[in-house]
C-alpha positions as CSV (number, residue, x, y, z in Angstrom):
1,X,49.8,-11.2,84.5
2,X,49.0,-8.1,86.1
3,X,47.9,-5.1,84.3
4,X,46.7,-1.3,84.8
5,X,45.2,0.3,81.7
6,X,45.6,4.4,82.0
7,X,43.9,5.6,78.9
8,X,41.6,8.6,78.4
9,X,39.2,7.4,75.1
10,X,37.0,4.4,76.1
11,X,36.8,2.8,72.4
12,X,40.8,2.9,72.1
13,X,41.1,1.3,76.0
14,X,37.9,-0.9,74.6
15,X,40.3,-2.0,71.7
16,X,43.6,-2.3,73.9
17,X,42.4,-4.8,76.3
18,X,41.0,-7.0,73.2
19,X,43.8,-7.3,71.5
20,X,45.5,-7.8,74.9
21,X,43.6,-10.6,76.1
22,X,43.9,-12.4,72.3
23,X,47.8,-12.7,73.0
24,X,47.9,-13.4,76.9
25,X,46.2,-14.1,79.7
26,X,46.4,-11.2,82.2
27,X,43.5,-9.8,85.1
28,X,43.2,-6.0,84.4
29,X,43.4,-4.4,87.9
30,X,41.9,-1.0,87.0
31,X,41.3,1.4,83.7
32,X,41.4,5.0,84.7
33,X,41.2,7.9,82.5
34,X,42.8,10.7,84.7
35,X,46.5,11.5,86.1
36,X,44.4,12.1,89.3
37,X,42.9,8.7,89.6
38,X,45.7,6.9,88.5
39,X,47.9,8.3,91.0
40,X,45.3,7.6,93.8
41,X,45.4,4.0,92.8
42,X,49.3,3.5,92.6
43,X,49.5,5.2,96.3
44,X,46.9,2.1,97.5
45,X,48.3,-0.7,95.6
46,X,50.8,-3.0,95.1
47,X,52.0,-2.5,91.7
48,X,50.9,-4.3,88.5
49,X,53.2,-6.1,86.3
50,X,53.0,-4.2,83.5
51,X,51.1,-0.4,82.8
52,X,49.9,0.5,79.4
53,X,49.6,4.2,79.6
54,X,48.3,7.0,77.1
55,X,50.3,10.1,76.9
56,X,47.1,12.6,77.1
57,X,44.9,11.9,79.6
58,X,41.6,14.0,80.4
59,X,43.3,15.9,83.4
60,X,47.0,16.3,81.9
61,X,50.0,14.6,80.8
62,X,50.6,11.2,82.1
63,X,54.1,12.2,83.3
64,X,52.6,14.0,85.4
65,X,52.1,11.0,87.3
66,X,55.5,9.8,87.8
67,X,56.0,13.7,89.6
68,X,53.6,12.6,92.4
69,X,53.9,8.7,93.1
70,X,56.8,6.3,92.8
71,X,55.8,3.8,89.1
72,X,57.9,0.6,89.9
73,X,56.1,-1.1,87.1
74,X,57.3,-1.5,83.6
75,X,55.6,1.1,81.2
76,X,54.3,0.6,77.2
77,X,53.1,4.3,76.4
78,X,50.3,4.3,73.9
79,X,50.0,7.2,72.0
80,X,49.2,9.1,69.0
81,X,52.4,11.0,68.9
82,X,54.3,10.6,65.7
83,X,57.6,7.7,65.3
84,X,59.7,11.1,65.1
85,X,59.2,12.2,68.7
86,X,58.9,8.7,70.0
87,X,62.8,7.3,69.5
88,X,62.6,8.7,73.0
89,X,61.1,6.1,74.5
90,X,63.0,3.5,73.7
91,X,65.1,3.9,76.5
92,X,65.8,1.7,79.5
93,X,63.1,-0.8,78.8
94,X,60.3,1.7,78.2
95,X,58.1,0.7,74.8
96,X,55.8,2.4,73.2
97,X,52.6,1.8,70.4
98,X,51.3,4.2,67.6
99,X,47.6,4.9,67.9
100,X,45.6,2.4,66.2
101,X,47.5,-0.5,68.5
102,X,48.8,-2.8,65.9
103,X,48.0,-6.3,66.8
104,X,51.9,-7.5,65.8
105,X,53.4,-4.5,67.6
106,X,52.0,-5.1,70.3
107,X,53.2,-8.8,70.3
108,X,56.9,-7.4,69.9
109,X,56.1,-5.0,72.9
110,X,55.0,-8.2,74.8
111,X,58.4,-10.0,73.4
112,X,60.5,-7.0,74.9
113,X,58.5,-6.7,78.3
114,X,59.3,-10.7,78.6
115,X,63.3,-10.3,78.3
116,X,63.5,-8.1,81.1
117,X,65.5,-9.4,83.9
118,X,64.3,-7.0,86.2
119,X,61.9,-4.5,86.2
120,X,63.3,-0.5,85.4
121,X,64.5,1.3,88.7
122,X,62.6,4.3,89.3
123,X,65.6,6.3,89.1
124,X,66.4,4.7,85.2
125,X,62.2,5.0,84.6
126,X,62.4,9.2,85.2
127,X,65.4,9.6,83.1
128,X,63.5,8.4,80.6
129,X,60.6,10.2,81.1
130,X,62.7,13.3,81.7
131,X,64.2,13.2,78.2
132,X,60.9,12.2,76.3
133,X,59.3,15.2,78.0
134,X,62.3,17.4,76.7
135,X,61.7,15.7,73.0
136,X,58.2,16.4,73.1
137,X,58.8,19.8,74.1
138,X,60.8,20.7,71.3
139,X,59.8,18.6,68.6
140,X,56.7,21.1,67.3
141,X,57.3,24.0,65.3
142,X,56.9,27.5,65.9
143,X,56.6,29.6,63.0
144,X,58.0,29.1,59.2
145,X,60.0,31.5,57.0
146,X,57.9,31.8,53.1
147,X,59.1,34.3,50.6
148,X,56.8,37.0,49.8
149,X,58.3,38.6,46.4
150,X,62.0,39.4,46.9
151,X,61.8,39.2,50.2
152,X,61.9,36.8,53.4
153,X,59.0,36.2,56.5
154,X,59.0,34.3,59.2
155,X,55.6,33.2,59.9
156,X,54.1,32.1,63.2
157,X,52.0,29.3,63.1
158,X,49.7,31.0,65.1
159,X,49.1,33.1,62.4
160,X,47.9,29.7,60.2
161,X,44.6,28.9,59.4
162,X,45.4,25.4,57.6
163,X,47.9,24.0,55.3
164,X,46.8,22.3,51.8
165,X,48.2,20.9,49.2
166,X,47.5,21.9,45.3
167,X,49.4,20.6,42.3
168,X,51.9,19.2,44.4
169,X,52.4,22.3,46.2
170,X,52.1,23.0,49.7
171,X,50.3,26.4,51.4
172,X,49.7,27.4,54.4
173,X,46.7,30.2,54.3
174,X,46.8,32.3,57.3
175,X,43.9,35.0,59.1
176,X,44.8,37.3,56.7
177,X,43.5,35.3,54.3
178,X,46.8,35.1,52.1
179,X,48.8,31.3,51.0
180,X,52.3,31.1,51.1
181,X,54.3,28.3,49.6
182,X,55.9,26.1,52.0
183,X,59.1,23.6,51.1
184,X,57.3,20.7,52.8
185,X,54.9,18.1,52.3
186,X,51.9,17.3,54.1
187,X,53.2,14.2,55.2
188,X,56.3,16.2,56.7
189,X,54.2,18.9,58.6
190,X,52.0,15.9,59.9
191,X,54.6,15.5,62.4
192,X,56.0,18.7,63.1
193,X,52.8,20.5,64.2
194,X,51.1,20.2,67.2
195,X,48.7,17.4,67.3
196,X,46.5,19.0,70.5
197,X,46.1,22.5,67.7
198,X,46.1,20.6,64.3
199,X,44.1,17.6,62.5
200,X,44.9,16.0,59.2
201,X,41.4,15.4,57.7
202,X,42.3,13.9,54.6
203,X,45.1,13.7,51.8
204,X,44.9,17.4,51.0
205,X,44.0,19.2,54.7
206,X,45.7,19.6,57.8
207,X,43.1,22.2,59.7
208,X,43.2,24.6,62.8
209,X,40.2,23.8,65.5
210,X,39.6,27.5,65.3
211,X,39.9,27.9,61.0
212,X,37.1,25.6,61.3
213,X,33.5,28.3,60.7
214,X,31.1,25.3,59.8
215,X,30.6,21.3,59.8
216,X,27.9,19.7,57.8
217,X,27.0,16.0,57.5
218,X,28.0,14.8,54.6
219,X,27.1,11.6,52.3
220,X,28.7,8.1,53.7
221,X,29.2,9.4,57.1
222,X,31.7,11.5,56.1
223,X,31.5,15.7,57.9
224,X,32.2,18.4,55.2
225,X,33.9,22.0,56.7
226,X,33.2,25.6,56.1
227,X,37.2,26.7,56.6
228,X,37.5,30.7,57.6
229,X,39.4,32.5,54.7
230,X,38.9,29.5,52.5
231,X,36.4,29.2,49.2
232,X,37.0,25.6,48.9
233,X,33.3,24.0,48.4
234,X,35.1,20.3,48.7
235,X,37.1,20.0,52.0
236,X,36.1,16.4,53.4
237,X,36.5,15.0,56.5
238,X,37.9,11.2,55.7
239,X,35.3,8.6,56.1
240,X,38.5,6.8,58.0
241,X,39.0,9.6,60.1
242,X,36.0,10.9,61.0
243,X,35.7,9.3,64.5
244,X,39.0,10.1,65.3
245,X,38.3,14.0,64.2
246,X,35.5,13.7,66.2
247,X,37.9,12.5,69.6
248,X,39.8,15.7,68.5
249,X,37.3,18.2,68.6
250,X,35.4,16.9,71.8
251,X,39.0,17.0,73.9
């Protein structure tokens, strides 16, 4: 089996193509990290059997690719975009894997690539890609309404800082250094804000790049932040998520 790997981090296209190679035998025809050089390289060649292709690439969106060059090949998507946004994908044979791959995921995605009859038309392929765009699009939200004494506000979440939790309550603290109380969990706003603007550090976090004033190594490899606004002395970076923080703030 043929196969093109389009996938902008080098440790997670590293990891792919292990865990690829442990369930089949395939010849991986090229690994490229940009919509530019992807599209160069479907123009010259006959296509693969099957592409594995990240949804943010170091140049742009990988849709952007289907815009400038005909993909006849059958697509898994790889992403770190939440289960919420990504129903939209499973359309017309189109499959896609949450960030860390899942060795028995992508087994299933294998499975599903194996029943086609016939690979996607390209017609079918940017129907799909059409809709999962206008998912992705919407999906993020914009601002929040919090009640400040008797009265409503509708917040933008430009105007947020970073959201924490506290005694089982959630706040978001915005530049004017003020918290409102939100009616949603952490979990919850994990996948309604934008990933590109907003990290989940740990259990009690979810941080702005730009709320961030400081970073400072911290014991077992872990990075503790300085937040704008904030006097919190303890806000951690997660051991487990420090590399993928890193990835975040070096994009």
């Amino acid at each position: 089996m043929n196969i093109l790997i389009i996938e902008d981090e080098p440790l997670a296209a590293e990891r792919l193509i292990s865990l690829i190679k442990q369930q089949k035998q395939v010849n991986v025809l090229g690994q490229f990290d940009t919509v530019t050089r992807s599209v160069d390289w479907l123009k010259k060649n006959p296509a693969p059997d099957l592409i594995f292709m990240d949804i943010q690439l170091a140049d742009g969106l990988s849709f952007q690719i289907f815009d400038q060059v005909t993909v006849s090949a059958p697509v898994i998507f790889t992403t770190a975009y939440n289960e919420y946004a990504l129903k939209a994908f499973k359309v017309n044979s189109i499959e896609y894997l949450l960030k860390p791959v899942d060795a028995d995921e992508l087994r299933a995605a294998f499975a599903k690539y194996e029943t086609l009859t016939g690979k996607p038309s390209p017609d079918k392929m940017m129907e799909s890609i059409t809709y999962a765009m206008q998912m992705l699009t919407k999906k993020y939200k914009e601002r929040f309404v919090v009640k400040v004494g008797e009265h409503l506000k509708s917040i933008e979440v430009g105007e947020i800082l970073f959201f924490f939790s506290l005694e089982k309550t959630t706040f978001a603290q915005t530049t004017d250094a003020r918290k409102h109380i939100l009616d949603f969990t952490l979990d919850q706003l994990d996948g309604l804000l934008d990933p590109t603007r907003y990290f989940r550090i740990n259990r009690k976090y979810i941080v702005r790049v730009d709320a961030i004033k400081d970073m400072i190594s911290h014991t077992n490899s872990r990075i503790k932040l300085v937040l704008k606004t904030s006097d919190d002395e303890d806000v951690i970076v997660a051991r487990e998520r420090v590399q993928e923080f890193k990835d975040w703030l070096d994009k």
